[in-house]
C-alpha positions, 0 to 999 in steps of 0.5 A: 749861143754856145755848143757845150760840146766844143766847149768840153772838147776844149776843156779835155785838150787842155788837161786838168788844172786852171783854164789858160787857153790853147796857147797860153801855157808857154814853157820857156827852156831850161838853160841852167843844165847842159844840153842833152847833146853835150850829156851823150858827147861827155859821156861817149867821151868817158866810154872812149877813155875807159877803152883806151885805158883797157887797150893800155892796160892789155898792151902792158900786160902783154909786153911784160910791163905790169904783171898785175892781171887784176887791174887789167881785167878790171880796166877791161871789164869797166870797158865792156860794161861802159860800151854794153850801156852806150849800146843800150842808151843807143838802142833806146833812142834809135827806138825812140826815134823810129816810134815818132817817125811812126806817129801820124800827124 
């Protein structure tokens, strides 16, 4: 004898789409990318750069080296806007990670 309740719990946790079983439905990896660990290292890496490159800038500006405040404030600007967008990305995945400390098991 069957329960018809089990049977459309069971049904409502597997989701829409054919019937595979609870463990049937295995997703292997994709390996063809590069990992998101590598993505954020590359790209605190590129902020890095971007800040050297302003503190660079800034320093010859300062010594007399280059007498072009453009190119300066463009090297500071891209600078502070890389940094604003790493703190950003930062902030959203401290959020993240606090939302799944949060979720009960």
């Amino acid at each position: 004898m069957k329960d018809i309740t089990v049977s459309s719990n069971l049904k409502a946790l597997q989701g829409p789409g054919p019937s595979q079983g609870l463990g049937a439905s295995k997703i292997a990896p994709d390996t063809k990318g590069p990992s998101f660990a590598d993505t954020l290292a590359q790209s605190l890496d590129k902020v890095n750069t971007l800040q050297q490159n302003a503190d660079v800038a800034i320093q010859d500006f300062v010594a007399g080296d280059t007498r072009n405040i453009h190119e300066t404030m463009i090297a500071v600007g891209k600078a502070d806007l890389a940094f604003r967008l790493t703190m950003q990305v930062r902030n959203k995945i401290v959020e993240a990670y606090q939302e799944v400390m949060r979720t009960q098991v």
